[in-house]
DOMAR-747335 format. One record per residue (C-alpha): x, y, z. Coordinates in Angstrom, 1 decimal, m for minus. Each point is the difference from the previous one (the first is absolute). Last residue first. Example, Ala and Ser with C-alpha at 12.3 -4.5 7.8 and 13.67 -1.06 7.14 Angstrom:
<nodes>
13.7:m1.1:7.1 .
m1.4:m3.4:0.7 .
</nodes>
This chain:
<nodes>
m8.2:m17.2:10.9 .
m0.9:3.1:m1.9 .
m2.1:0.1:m2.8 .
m0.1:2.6:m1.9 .
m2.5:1.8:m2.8 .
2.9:2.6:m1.3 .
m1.3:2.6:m2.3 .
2.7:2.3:m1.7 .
m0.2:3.2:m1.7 .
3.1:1.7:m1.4 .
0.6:3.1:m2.4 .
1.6:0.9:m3.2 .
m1.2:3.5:m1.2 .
3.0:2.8:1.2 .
3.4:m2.8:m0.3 .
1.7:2.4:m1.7 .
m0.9:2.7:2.0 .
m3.5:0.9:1.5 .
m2.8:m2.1:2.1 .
1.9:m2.8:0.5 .
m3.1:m2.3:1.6 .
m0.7:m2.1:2.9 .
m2.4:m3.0:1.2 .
0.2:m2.3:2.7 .
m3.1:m3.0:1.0 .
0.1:m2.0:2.4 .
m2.8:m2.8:0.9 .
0.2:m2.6:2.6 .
m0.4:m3.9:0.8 .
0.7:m1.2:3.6 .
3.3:0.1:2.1 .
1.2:3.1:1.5 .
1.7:2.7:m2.3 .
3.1:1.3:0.4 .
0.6:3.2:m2.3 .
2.7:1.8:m1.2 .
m0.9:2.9:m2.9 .
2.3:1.9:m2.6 .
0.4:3.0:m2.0 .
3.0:1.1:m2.3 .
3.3:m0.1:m0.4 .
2.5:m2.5:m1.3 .
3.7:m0.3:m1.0 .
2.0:m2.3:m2.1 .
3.2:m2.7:m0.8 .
m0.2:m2.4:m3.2 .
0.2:m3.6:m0.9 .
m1.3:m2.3:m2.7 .
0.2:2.4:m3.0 .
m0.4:m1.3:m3.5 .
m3.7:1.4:m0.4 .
m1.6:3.0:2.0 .
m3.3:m0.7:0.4 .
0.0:1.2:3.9 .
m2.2:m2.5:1.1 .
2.6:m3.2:m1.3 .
0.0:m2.7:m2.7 .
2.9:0.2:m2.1 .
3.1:m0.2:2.4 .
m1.9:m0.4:3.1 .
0.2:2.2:3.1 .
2.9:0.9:2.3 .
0.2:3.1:2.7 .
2.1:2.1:1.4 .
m1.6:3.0:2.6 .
0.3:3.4:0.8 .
m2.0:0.8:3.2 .
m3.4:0.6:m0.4 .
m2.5:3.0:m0.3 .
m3.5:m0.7:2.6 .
m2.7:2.4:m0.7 .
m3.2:m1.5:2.5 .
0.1:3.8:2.1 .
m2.5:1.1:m3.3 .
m2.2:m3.1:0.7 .
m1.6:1.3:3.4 .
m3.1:m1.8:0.0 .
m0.4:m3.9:m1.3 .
m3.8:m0.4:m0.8 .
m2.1:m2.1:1.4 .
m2.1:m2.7:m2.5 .
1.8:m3.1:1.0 .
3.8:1.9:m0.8 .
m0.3:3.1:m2.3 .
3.0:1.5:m0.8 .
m0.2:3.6:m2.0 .
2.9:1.9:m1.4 .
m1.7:2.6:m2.8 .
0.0:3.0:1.8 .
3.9:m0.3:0.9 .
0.5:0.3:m4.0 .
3.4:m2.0:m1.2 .
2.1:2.5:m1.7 .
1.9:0.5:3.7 .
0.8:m4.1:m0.7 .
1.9:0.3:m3.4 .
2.2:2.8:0.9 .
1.0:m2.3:3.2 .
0.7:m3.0:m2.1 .
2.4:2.3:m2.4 .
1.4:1.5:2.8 .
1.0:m3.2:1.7 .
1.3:m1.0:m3.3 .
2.3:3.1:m0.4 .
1.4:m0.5:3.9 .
0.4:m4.0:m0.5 .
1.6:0.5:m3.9 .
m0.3:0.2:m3.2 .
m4.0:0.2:0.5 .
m2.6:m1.4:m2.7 .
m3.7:0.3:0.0 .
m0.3:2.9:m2.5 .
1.7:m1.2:m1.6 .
1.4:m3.4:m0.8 .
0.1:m3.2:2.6 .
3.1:m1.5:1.0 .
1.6:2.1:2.9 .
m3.5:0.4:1.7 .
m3.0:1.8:1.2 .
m3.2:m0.8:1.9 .
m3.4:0.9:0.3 .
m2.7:0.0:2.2 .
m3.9:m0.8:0.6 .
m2.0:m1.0:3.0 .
3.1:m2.9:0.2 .
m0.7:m2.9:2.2 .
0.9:m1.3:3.5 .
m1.6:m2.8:1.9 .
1.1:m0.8:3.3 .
0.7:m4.1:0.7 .
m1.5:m2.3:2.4 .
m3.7:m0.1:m1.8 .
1.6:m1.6:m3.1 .
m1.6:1.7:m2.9 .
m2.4:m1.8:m2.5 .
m1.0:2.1:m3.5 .
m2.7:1.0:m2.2 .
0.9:2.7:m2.0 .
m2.1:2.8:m2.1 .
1.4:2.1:m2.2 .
0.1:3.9:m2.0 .
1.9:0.6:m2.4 .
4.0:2.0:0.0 .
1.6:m2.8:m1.3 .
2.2:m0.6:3.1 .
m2.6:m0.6:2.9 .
1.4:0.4:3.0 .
1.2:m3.3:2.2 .
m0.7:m1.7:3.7 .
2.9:m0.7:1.6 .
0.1:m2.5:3.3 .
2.5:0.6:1.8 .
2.6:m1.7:3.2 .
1.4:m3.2:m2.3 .
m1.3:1.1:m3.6 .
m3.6:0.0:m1.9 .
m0.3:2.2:m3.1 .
m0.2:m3.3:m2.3 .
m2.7:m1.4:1.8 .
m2.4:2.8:m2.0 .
0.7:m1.9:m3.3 .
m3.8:m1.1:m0.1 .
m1.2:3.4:1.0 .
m2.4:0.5:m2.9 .
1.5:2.7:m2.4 .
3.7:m0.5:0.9 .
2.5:2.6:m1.8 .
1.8:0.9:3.6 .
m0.6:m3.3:1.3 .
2.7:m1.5:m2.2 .
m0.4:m3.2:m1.5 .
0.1:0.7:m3.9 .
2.0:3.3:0.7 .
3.0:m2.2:1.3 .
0.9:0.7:3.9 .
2.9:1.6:1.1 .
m1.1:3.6:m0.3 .
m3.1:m0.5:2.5 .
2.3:m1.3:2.5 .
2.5:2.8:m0.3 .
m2.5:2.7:m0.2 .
m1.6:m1.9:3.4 .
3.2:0.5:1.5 .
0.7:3.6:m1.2 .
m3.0:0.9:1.5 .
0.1:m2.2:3.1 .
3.1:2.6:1.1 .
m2.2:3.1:m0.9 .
m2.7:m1.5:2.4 .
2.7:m0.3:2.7 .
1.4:m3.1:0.9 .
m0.4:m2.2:3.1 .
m3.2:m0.9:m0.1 .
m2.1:1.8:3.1 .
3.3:2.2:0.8 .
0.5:1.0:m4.0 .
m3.5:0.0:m0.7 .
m1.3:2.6:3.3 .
0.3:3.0:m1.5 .
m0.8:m1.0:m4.1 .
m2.9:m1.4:1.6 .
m1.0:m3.4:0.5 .
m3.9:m0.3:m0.6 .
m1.8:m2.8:2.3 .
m3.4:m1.1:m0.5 .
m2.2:m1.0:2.5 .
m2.6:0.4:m2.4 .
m2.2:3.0:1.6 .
1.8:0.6:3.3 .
3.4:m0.5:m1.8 .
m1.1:2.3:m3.3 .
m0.8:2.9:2.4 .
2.9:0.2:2.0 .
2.8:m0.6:m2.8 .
m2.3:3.2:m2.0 .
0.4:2.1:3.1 .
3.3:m1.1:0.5 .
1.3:1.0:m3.4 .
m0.9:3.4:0.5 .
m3.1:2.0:m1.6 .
m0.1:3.1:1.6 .
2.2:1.6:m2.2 .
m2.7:m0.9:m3.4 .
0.6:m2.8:m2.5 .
m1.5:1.3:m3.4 .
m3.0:m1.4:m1.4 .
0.2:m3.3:m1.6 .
m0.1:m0.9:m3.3 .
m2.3:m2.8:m1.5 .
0.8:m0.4:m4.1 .
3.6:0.4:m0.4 .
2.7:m1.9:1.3 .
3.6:m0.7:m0.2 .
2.7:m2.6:0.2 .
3.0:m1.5:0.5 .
2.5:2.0:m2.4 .
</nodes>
Protein backbone atom coordinates (compact mmCIF):
# COMPACT_ATOMS: atom_id res chain seq x y z
CA UNK A 1 0.00 0.00 0.00
CA UNK A 2 1.01 3.91 -0.42
CA UNK A 3 -0.51 5.40 2.28
CA UNK A 4 -3.18 6.59 4.63
CA UNK A 5 -4.21 9.14 7.01
CA UNK A 6 -5.91 9.81 10.12
CA UNK A 7 -5.97 12.83 12.17
CA UNK A 8 -7.58 15.79 9.82
CA UNK A 9 -10.53 14.34 7.70
CA UNK A 10 -12.33 16.12 5.30
CA UNK A 11 -16.01 16.38 4.83
CA UNK A 12 -17.51 14.68 2.03
CA UNK A 13 -17.13 16.06 -1.66
CA UNK A 14 -20.56 17.32 -2.57
CA UNK A 15 -22.27 17.29 -6.65
CA UNK A 16 -21.52 20.69 -7.02
CA UNK A 17 -18.16 20.41 -6.46
CA UNK A 18 -16.45 19.66 -9.98
CA UNK A 19 -12.96 19.53 -10.85
CA UNK A 20 -13.10 22.90 -12.59
CA UNK A 21 -14.33 24.72 -9.84
CA UNK A 22 -11.43 23.64 -7.61
CA UNK A 23 -8.78 24.03 -11.19
CA UNK A 24 -10.40 27.69 -11.23
CA UNK A 25 -9.91 28.62 -7.88
CA UNK A 26 -6.36 27.28 -7.09
CA UNK A 27 -5.11 29.18 -10.63
CA UNK A 28 -6.31 32.63 -9.53
CA UNK A 29 -4.96 32.08 -6.09
CA UNK A 30 -1.42 30.25 -6.85
CA UNK A 31 -1.57 29.91 -10.46
CA UNK A 32 -1.53 26.47 -9.97
CA UNK A 33 -2.52 24.05 -12.39
CA UNK A 34 -4.32 20.58 -11.49
CA UNK A 35 -4.40 17.92 -14.48
CA UNK A 36 -7.44 16.00 -14.31
CA UNK A 37 -8.00 12.50 -14.79
CA UNK A 38 -10.14 14.21 -18.18
CA UNK A 39 -7.71 16.23 -19.54
CA UNK A 40 -4.15 13.87 -18.45
CA UNK A 41 -4.04 11.72 -21.34
CA UNK A 42 -4.41 14.86 -23.98
CA UNK A 43 -2.27 17.35 -21.58
CA UNK A 44 0.51 14.35 -21.07
CA UNK A 45 -0.14 11.82 -23.13
CA UNK A 46 -1.19 8.98 -20.84
CA UNK A 47 -4.04 8.62 -18.73
CA UNK A 48 -3.74 8.86 -14.90
CA UNK A 49 -4.27 4.95 -14.76
CA UNK A 50 -1.32 4.80 -17.37
CA UNK A 51 1.17 7.01 -14.93
CA UNK A 52 0.00 4.53 -12.27
CA UNK A 53 1.54 1.64 -13.32
CA UNK A 54 4.58 3.85 -14.36
CA UNK A 55 5.21 5.43 -11.12
CA UNK A 56 4.50 1.66 -9.51
CA UNK A 57 7.25 0.63 -11.80
CA UNK A 58 9.61 3.37 -10.72
CA UNK A 59 8.98 3.20 -7.17
CA UNK A 60 9.47 -0.85 -7.38
CA UNK A 61 12.92 -0.47 -8.96
CA UNK A 62 14.51 1.39 -6.52
CA UNK A 63 16.29 -0.20 -3.11
CA UNK A 64 14.31 0.61 0.22
CA UNK A 65 17.41 2.55 1.46
CA UNK A 66 16.96 5.16 -1.37
CA UNK A 67 13.47 5.00 -2.24
CA UNK A 68 11.16 7.99 -1.72
CA UNK A 69 8.46 5.84 -0.59
CA UNK A 70 10.28 5.18 3.01
CA UNK A 71 12.03 8.77 2.97
CA UNK A 72 11.43 10.82 6.24
CA UNK A 73 13.19 14.09 5.03
CA UNK A 74 12.96 14.31 1.27
CA UNK A 75 16.65 13.75 0.57
CA UNK A 76 15.91 10.75 -1.88
CA UNK A 77 13.08 12.79 -3.45
CA UNK A 78 15.29 13.04 -6.99
CA UNK A 79 14.72 9.53 -7.30
CA UNK A 80 10.92 9.98 -8.52
CA UNK A 81 12.13 12.18 -11.32
CA UNK A 82 11.89 10.76 -15.13
CA UNK A 83 11.97 12.36 -18.73
CA UNK A 84 8.12 14.03 -19.00
CA UNK A 85 7.26 13.43 -14.63
CA UNK A 86 8.15 14.34 -11.70
CA UNK A 87 6.75 11.67 -8.87
CA UNK A 88 6.25 12.65 -5.66
CA UNK A 89 5.85 9.32 -3.20
CA UNK A 90 3.22 7.98 -0.27
CA UNK A 91 4.38 7.21 2.78
CA UNK A 92 4.90 3.33 3.20
CA UNK A 93 5.08 2.88 7.07
CA UNK A 94 1.88 4.14 7.63
CA UNK A 95 3.42 7.56 9.96
CA UNK A 96 3.12 10.63 9.40
CA UNK A 97 6.19 12.97 7.46
CA UNK A 98 7.42 15.89 6.45
CA UNK A 99 9.66 16.45 3.10
CA UNK A 100 11.55 19.08 1.80
CA UNK A 101 12.13 18.69 -1.79
CA UNK A 102 13.15 20.77 -5.29
CA UNK A 103 10.87 20.01 -8.45
CA UNK A 104 11.77 21.15 -11.88
CA UNK A 105 9.16 23.89 -12.81
CA UNK A 106 8.93 22.24 -16.53
CA UNK A 107 7.53 19.08 -15.47
CA UNK A 108 3.83 18.03 -13.79
CA UNK A 109 3.96 16.58 -10.53
CA UNK A 110 1.95 13.43 -9.77
CA UNK A 111 1.65 11.55 -6.50
CA UNK A 112 -0.39 8.90 -4.91
CA UNK A 113 -3.29 10.32 -2.11
CA UNK A 114 -3.19 6.69 -1.16
CA UNK A 115 -3.47 3.27 -3.22
CA UNK A 116 -2.56 -0.10 -3.40
CA UNK A 117 -1.28 -2.57 -5.72
CA UNK A 118 -1.26 -6.32 -6.31
CA UNK A 119 1.07 -8.78 -7.82
CA UNK A 120 2.26 -12.28 -8.97
CA UNK A 121 4.98 -12.39 -6.14
CA UNK A 122 3.61 -11.19 -3.13
CA UNK A 123 1.30 -13.54 -0.64
CA UNK A 124 -2.29 -12.93 0.25
CA UNK A 125 -4.03 -10.97 0.47
CA UNK A 126 -2.02 -8.81 -2.00
CA UNK A 127 -1.35 -11.49 -4.53
CA UNK A 128 -3.24 -12.06 -8.02
CA UNK A 129 -2.65 -15.27 -10.38
CA UNK A 130 -3.35 -13.48 -12.91
CA UNK A 131 -4.16 -9.73 -14.73
CA UNK A 132 -8.17 -10.10 -14.20
CA UNK A 133 -7.55 -11.68 -10.33
CA UNK A 134 -4.97 -8.88 -9.60
CA UNK A 135 -7.03 -6.15 -10.91
CA UNK A 136 -9.61 -7.36 -8.49
CA UNK A 137 -7.52 -7.71 -5.79
CA UNK A 138 -6.24 -3.87 -6.28
CA UNK A 139 -9.81 -2.75 -6.85
CA UNK A 140 -11.09 -4.67 -3.51
CA UNK A 141 -8.33 -2.84 -1.80
CA UNK A 142 -9.25 0.72 -3.06
CA UNK A 143 -13.42 0.64 -2.32
CA UNK A 144 -11.96 -0.03 1.52
CA UNK A 145 -10.34 3.17 1.27
CA UNK A 146 -12.82 5.86 3.09
CA UNK A 147 -13.80 8.83 0.43
CA UNK A 148 -14.14 11.10 3.80
CA UNK A 149 -10.77 10.72 4.55
CA UNK A 150 -9.01 11.91 0.99
CA UNK A 151 -7.84 15.40 1.64
CA UNK A 152 -5.02 17.43 -0.50
CA UNK A 153 -4.07 20.59 0.67
CA UNK A 154 -1.80 22.57 -1.73
CA UNK A 155 -0.59 26.37 -0.06
CA UNK A 156 -3.34 26.25 2.39
CA UNK A 157 -6.50 25.58 -0.37
CA UNK A 158 -7.92 22.64 -0.43
CA UNK A 159 -8.23 20.25 -3.49
CA UNK A 160 -12.28 19.68 -4.01
CA UNK A 161 -13.72 16.98 -5.85
CA UNK A 162 -11.29 13.97 -4.73
CA UNK A 163 -13.84 11.13 -5.14
CA UNK A 164 -13.55 11.66 -9.42
CA UNK A 165 -9.32 11.43 -8.45
CA UNK A 166 -9.77 7.11 -8.57
CA UNK A 167 -7.48 6.19 -11.25
CA UNK A 168 -7.02 1.78 -11.64
CA UNK A 169 -4.07 0.98 -13.99
CA UNK A 170 -3.29 -1.09 -16.71
CA UNK A 171 -1.41 -4.39 -15.88
CA UNK A 172 2.00 -3.79 -15.67
CA UNK A 173 5.77 -5.84 -15.35
CA UNK A 174 8.00 -4.58 -13.31
CA UNK A 175 11.74 -5.28 -11.73
CA UNK A 176 13.03 -4.40 -8.27
CA UNK A 177 16.05 -5.56 -6.26
CA UNK A 178 16.74 -9.07 -5.22
CA UNK A 179 17.04 -8.35 -1.37
CA UNK A 180 16.32 -4.86 -0.96
CA UNK A 181 12.94 -3.85 -2.39
CA UNK A 182 9.33 -1.92 -1.15
CA UNK A 183 7.46 -4.95 -1.41
CA UNK A 184 9.80 -7.07 1.23
CA UNK A 185 9.51 -9.90 -0.59
CA UNK A 186 13.10 -11.48 -0.72
CA UNK A 187 14.67 -13.62 -3.69
CA UNK A 188 12.40 -12.04 -6.35
CA UNK A 189 13.72 -9.46 -8.74
CA UNK A 190 10.91 -9.27 -11.17
CA UNK A 191 7.11 -9.54 -11.10
CA UNK A 192 3.96 -8.25 -13.14
CA UNK A 193 0.85 -6.12 -11.13
CA UNK A 194 -2.09 -3.97 -10.91
CA UNK A 195 -3.05 -0.74 -9.12
CA UNK A 196 -6.01 1.31 -7.91
CA UNK A 197 -6.49 3.93 -6.04
CA UNK A 198 -6.40 7.87 -5.85
CA UNK A 199 -4.22 10.20 -7.46
CA UNK A 200 -3.37 13.95 -8.11
CA UNK A 201 -1.44 15.87 -11.32
CA UNK A 202 -0.26 19.10 -10.63
CA UNK A 203 2.02 21.81 -12.42
CA UNK A 204 3.06 24.23 -10.27
CA UNK A 205 4.79 27.64 -11.22
CA UNK A 206 8.12 28.40 -9.86
CA UNK A 207 8.59 29.49 -6.16
CA UNK A 208 8.40 27.47 -2.82
CA UNK A 209 5.00 25.66 -1.89
CA UNK A 210 3.30 23.46 0.55
CA UNK A 211 1.16 20.11 -0.26
CA UNK A 212 -0.09 18.18 1.89
CA UNK A 213 -2.33 14.48 1.00
CA UNK A 214 -3.70 12.34 3.47
CA UNK A 215 -6.04 8.99 3.21
CA UNK A 216 -7.11 6.07 5.21
CA UNK A 217 -8.54 2.29 4.61
CA UNK A 218 -11.19 2.62 6.75
CA UNK A 219 -12.31 -1.37 6.68
CA UNK A 220 -10.78 -4.58 5.27
CA UNK A 221 -7.49 -5.79 5.67
CA UNK A 222 -5.89 -2.84 5.18
CA UNK A 223 -8.89 -0.93 7.72
CA UNK A 224 -6.16 1.27 10.21
CA UNK A 225 -3.04 2.08 7.89
CA UNK A 226 -3.30 5.47 6.47
CA UNK A 227 -1.17 8.23 4.76
CA UNK A 228 -0.23 11.82 5.48
CA UNK A 229 2.36 13.57 3.59
CA UNK A 230 3.84 17.25 3.84
CA UNK A 231 5.71 18.43 0.86
CA UNK A 232 7.50 21.99 1.45
CA UNK A 233 8.65 22.45 -2.51
CA UNK A 234 10.50 24.23 -4.37
CA UNK A 235 9.96 24.48 -7.82
CA UNK A 236 12.42 25.82 -10.37
Amino acid sequence: MSGCTGPAFESAPTDTDDVTEAKDRLVDSKSVAIISPDDAEAETGKTYGEWSAKWWKVMLAIPIDTNPTFDTTGANCGFGETADMFFLAGEGSGTAVTRTCTVPATKPLFFPIINVECSNVEKAPFRGKDDEARAACAAHFADDIGINTLKVTLDGGDVHNLHRFRAASPPFDFTMPKNDNILFVPGKTSGRSASDGYWVMLELPPGDHELHFEGAFTKGPGAGFFQDVTYHLTVQ
